[in-house]
Backbone as CSV, one residue per row, in Angstrom:
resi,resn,N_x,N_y,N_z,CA_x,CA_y,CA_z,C_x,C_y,C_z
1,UNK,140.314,102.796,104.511,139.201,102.179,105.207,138.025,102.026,104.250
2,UNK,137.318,100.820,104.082,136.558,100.723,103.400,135.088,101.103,104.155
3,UNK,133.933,101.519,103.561,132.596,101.922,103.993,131.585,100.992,103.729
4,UNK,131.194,100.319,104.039,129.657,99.254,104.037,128.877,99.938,104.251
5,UNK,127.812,99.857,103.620,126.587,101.113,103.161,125.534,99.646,103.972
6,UNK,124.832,100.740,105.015,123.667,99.869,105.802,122.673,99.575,104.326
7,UNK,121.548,98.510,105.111,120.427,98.339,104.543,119.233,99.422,104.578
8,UNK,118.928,99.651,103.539,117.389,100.501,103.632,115.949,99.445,104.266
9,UNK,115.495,100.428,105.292,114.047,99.649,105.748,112.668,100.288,105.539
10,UNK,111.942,99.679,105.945,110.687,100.469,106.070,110.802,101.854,107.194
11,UNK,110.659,102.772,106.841,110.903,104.206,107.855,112.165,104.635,107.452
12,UNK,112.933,104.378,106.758,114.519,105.026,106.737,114.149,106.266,106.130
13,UNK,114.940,107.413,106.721,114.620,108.546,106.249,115.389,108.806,105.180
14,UNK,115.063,110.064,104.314,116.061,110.679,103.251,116.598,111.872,103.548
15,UNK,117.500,112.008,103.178,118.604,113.638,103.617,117.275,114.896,103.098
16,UNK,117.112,115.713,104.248,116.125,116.842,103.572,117.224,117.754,102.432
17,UNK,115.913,118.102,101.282,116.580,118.758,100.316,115.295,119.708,100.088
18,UNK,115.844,120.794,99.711,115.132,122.161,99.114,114.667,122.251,97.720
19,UNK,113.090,122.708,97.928,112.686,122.508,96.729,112.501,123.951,96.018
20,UNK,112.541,124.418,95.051,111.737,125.608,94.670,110.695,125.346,93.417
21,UNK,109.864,124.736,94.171,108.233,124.502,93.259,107.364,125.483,93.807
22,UNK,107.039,125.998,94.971,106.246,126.816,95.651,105.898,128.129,94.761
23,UNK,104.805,128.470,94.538,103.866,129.875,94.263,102.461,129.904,95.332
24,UNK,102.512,131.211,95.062,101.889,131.838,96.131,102.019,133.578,95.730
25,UNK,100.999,133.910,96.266,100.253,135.167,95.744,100.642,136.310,96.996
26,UNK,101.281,138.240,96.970,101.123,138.270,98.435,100.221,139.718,97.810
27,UNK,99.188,140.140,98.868,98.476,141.686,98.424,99.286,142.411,98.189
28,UNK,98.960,143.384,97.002,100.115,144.478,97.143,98.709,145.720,96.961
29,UNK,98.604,146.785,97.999,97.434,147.436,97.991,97.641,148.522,96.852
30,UNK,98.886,148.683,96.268,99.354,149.499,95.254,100.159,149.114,94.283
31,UNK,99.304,148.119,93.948,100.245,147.083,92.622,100.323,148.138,91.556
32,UNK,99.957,148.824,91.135,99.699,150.028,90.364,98.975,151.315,90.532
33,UNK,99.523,152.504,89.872,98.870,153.935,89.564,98.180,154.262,89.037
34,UNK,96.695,155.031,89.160,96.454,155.339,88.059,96.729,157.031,88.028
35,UNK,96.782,157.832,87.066,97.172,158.960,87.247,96.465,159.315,86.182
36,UNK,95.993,160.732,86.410,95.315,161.700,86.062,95.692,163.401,86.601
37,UNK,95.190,164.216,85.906,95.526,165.900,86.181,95.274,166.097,88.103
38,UNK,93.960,165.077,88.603,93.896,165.250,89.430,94.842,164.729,90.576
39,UNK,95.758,163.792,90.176,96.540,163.026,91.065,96.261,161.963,91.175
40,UNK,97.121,160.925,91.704,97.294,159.432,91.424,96.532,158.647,92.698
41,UNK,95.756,157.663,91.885,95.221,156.633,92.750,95.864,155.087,93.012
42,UNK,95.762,154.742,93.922,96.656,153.399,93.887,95.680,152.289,93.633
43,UNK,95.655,151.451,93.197,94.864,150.156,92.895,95.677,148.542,93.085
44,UNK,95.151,148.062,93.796,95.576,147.203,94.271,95.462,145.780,93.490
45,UNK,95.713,145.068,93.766,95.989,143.140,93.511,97.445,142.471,93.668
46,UNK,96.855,141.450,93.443,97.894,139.983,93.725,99.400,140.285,93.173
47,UNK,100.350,140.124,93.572,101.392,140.065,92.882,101.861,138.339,93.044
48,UNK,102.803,137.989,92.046,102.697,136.245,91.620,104.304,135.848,92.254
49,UNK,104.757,135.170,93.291,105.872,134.432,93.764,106.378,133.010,93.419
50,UNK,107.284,133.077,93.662,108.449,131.714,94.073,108.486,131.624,95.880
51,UNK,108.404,130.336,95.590,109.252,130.128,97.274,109.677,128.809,97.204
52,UNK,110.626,129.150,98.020,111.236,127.264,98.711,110.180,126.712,100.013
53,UNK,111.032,125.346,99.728,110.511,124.654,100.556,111.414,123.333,101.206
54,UNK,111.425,122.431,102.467,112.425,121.536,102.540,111.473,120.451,102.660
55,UNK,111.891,119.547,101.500,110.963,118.586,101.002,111.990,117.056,101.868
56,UNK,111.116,116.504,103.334,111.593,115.237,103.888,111.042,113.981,103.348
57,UNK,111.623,112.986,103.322,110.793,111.653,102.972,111.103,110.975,104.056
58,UNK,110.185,109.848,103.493,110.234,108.290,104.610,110.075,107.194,103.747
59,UNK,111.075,106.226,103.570,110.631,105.118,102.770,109.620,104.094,103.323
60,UNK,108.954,103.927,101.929,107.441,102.792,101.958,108.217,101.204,101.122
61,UNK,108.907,101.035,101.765,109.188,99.548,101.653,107.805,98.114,100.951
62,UNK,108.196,98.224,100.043,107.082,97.671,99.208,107.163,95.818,98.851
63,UNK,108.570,95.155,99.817,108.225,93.691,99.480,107.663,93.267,100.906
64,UNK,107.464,92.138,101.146,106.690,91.275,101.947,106.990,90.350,102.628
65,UNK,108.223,89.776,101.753,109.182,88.297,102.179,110.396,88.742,102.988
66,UNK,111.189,89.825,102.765,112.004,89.973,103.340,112.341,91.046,104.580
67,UNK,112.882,90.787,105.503,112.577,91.599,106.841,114.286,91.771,107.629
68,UNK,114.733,92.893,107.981,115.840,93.046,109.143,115.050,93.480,109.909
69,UNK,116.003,92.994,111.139,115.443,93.256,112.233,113.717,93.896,112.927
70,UNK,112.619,93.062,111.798,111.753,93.277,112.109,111.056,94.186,110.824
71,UNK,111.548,94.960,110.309,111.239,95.847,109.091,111.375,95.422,107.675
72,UNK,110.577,95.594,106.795,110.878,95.227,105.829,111.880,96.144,104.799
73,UNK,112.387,95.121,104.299,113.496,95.567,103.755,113.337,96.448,101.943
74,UNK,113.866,97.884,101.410,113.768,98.528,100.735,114.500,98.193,100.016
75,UNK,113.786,98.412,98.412,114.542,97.988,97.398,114.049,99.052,96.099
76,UNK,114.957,99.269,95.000,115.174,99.903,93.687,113.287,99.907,93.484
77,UNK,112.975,100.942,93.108,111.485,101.284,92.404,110.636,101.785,93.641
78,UNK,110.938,101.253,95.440,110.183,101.566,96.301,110.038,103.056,96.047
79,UNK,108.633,103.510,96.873,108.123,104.405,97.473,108.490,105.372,98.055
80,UNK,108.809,106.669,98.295,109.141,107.409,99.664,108.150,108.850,99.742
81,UNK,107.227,107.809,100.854,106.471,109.440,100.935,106.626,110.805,101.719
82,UNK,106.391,111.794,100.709,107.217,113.044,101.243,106.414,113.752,101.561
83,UNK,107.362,114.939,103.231,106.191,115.926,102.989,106.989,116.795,103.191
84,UNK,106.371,118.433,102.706,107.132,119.422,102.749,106.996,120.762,103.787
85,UNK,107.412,121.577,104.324,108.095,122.566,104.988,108.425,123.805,104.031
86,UNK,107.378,124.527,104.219,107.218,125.875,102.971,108.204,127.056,103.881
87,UNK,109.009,127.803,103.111,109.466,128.678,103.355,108.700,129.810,103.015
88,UNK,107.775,130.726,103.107,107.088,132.037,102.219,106.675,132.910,103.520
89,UNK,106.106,133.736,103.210,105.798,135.291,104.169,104.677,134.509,104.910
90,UNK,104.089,135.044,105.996,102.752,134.799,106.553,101.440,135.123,106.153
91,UNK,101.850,136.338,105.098,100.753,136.951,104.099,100.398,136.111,103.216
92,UNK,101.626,135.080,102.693,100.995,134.635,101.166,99.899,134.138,100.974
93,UNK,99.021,134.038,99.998,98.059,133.445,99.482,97.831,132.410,98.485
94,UNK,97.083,131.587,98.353,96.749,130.885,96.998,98.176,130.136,97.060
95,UNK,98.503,129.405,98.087,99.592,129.001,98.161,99.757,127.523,97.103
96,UNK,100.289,126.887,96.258,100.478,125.827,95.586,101.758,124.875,95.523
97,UNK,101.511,123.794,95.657,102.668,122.747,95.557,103.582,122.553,96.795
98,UNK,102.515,122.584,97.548,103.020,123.067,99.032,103.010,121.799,99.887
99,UNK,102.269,120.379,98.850,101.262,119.112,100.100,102.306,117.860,100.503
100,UNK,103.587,117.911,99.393,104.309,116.872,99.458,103.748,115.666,98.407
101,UNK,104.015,114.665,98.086,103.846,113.743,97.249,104.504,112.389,97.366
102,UNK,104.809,111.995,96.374,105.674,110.904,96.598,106.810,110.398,95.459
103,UNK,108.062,110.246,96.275,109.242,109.914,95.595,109.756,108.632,95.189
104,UNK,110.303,108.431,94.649,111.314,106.804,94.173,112.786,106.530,94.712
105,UNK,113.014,105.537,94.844,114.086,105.418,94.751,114.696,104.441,93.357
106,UNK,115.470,105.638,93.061,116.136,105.090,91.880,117.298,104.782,91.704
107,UNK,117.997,104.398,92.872,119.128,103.695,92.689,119.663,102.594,93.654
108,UNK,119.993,101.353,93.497,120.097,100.218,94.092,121.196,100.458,95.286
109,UNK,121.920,99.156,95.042,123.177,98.933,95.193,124.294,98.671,94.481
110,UNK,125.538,98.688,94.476,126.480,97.726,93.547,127.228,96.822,93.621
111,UNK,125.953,96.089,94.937,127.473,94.495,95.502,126.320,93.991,95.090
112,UNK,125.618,93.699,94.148,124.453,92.793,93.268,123.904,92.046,94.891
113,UNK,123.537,92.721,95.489,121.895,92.320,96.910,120.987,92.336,96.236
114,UNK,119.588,91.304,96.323,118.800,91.699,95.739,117.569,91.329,96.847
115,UNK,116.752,91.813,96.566,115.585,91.531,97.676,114.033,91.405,96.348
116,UNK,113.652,90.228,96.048,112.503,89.771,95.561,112.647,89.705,93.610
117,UNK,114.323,89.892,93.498,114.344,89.753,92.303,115.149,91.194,91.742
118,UNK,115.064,92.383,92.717,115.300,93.579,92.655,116.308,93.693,93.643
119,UNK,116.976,94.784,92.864,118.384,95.344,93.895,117.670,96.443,95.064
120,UNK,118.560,95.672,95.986,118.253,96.501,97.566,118.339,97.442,97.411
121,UNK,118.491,98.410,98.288,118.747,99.701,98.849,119.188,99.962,99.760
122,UNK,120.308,101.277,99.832,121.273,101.112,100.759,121.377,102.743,101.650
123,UNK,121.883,102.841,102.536,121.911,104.065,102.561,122.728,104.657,101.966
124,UNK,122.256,106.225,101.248,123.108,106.237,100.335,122.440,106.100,98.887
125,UNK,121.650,105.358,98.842,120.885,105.386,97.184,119.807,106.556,96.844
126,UNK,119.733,106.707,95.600,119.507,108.145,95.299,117.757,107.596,95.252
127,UNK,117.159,109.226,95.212,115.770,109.497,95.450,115.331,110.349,94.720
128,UNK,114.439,109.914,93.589,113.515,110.966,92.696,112.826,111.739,93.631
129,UNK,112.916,113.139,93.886,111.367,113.759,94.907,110.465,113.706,94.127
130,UNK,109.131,114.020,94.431,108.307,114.273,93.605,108.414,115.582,92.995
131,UNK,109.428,116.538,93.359,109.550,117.145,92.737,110.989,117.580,92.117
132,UNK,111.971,118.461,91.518,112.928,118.641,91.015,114.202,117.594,91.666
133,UNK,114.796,118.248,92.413,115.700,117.964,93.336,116.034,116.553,93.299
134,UNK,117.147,115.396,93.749,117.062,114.384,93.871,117.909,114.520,95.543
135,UNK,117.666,113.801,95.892,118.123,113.688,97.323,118.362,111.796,97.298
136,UNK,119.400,111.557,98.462,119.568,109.882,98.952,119.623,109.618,100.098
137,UNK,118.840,108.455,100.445,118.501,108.094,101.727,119.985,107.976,103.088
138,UNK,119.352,108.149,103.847,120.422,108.963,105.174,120.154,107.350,105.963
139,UNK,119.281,107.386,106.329,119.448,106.074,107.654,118.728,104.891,107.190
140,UNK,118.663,103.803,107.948,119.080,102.666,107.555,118.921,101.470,108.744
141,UNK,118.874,100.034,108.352,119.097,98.830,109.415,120.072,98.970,110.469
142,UNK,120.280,99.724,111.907,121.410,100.079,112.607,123.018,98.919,112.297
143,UNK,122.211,97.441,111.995,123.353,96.721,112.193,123.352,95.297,110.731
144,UNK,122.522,96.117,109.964,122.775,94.778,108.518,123.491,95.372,107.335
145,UNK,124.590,95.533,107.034,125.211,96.127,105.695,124.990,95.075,105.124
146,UNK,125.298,95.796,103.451,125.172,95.129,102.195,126.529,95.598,101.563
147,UNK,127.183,94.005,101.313,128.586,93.914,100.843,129.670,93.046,101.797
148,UNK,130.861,93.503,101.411,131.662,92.632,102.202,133.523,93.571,102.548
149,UNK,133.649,93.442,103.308,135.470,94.159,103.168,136.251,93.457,102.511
């Protein structure tokens, strides 16, 4: 059975993927000892973390001329702005890289579609995050594939 990969639109989501960019700080009231004849004092500060996070997108469909079913249609270099879902303690602090950003899509199609000079996007084409990870878009035009059986 062959698979026809839908069209990418404006709103098509991307498969959530896990990031580990997250730092964040948690108290530790006895990060260290100090010790002396008289006995030990505890002294406190920051200790320095990792955490995950599940980084979602949404594609920003960036041509003008071309439209399914009402949406404009996504193509190679578009947009996908992301936001993220921090995994860390309720304590942490000084939390960073936590706001989401924005991703690419960097990979077309391979039945040569092109939309404004540029290869479409399909579901299925891969996604720079803004951060590590690459993830590829999940949904799509319910009823326009790109290709042929």
């Amino acid at each position: 059975m062959i698979t026809i990969p839908l069209l990418a639109i404006e709103g098509s989501k991307t498969r959530n993927v896990t990031a580990t960019d997250i730092r964040y700080q948690i108290w530790n009231p006895c990060l260290t000892q100090i010790c002396n004849d008289d006995g030990c004092v505890c002294v406190g500060g920051y200790e320095n973390h990792t955490g995950t996070s599940t980084v979602k997108g949404v594609v920003q469909a960036s041509n003008s001329k071309v439209f399914a079913n009402g949406q404009r249609v996504a193509k190679l270099n578009d947009s996908v702005k992301e936001t993220e879902q921090t995994h860390i303690p309720n304590n942490a602090v000084n939390v960073s890289n936590q706001e989401g950003g924005s991703g690419k899509i960097i990979v077309g199609n391979n039945n040569r579609v092109y939309v404004e000079g540029v290869l479409a996007a399909i579901v299925g084409s891969t996604v720079k995050t803004h951060t590590t990870p690459t993830t590829v878009i999940e949904t799509g035009c319910k009823n326009v594939y790109v290709g042929s059986k």
